[in-house]
C-alpha positions, 0 to 999 in steps of 0.5 A: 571558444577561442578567438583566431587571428590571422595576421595579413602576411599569414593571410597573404599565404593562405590565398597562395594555396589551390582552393580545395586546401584552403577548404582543409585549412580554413576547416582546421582553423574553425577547429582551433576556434572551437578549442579542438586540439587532437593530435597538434604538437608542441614544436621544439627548438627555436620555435618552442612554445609554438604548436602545429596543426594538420591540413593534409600536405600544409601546416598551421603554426600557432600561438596559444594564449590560454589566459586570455583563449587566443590563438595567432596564426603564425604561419601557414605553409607547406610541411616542406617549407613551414619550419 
């Protein structure tokens, strides 16, 4: 079991989102709490040692602490303008 945080400004766009994505999001999220890590990537370039998660036309971006099992949200916002 992972513990998720979700930082305010990350929060602040995921209410921008219509509520039938946050549904997608927030079930996503529940899935990163339960360590469900199928078919994320690893990002390149200048945001390296970040991965994404899929939900439907948005992405999560996170950081992964596997010592101490956190996860921060970086961002979450749509695949044309998360990167």
């Amino acid at each position: 079991m992972f513990k998720v945080i979700i930082p305010k400004t990350t929060f602040k766009e995921l209410e921008k989102i219509d509520s039938q994505n946050q549904q997608l999001v927030f079930s996503k999220i529940k899935d990163l709490e339960s360590g469900v890590f199928t078919s994320d990537k690893a990002l390149k370039g200048k945001y390296k040692g970040k991965f994404r998660k899929r939900a439907g036309n948005y992405r999560i971006v996170y950081l992964k602490e596997d010592d101490i099992l956190v996860i921060t949200l970086i961002r979450i916002a749509h695949r044309k303008e998360v990167y």
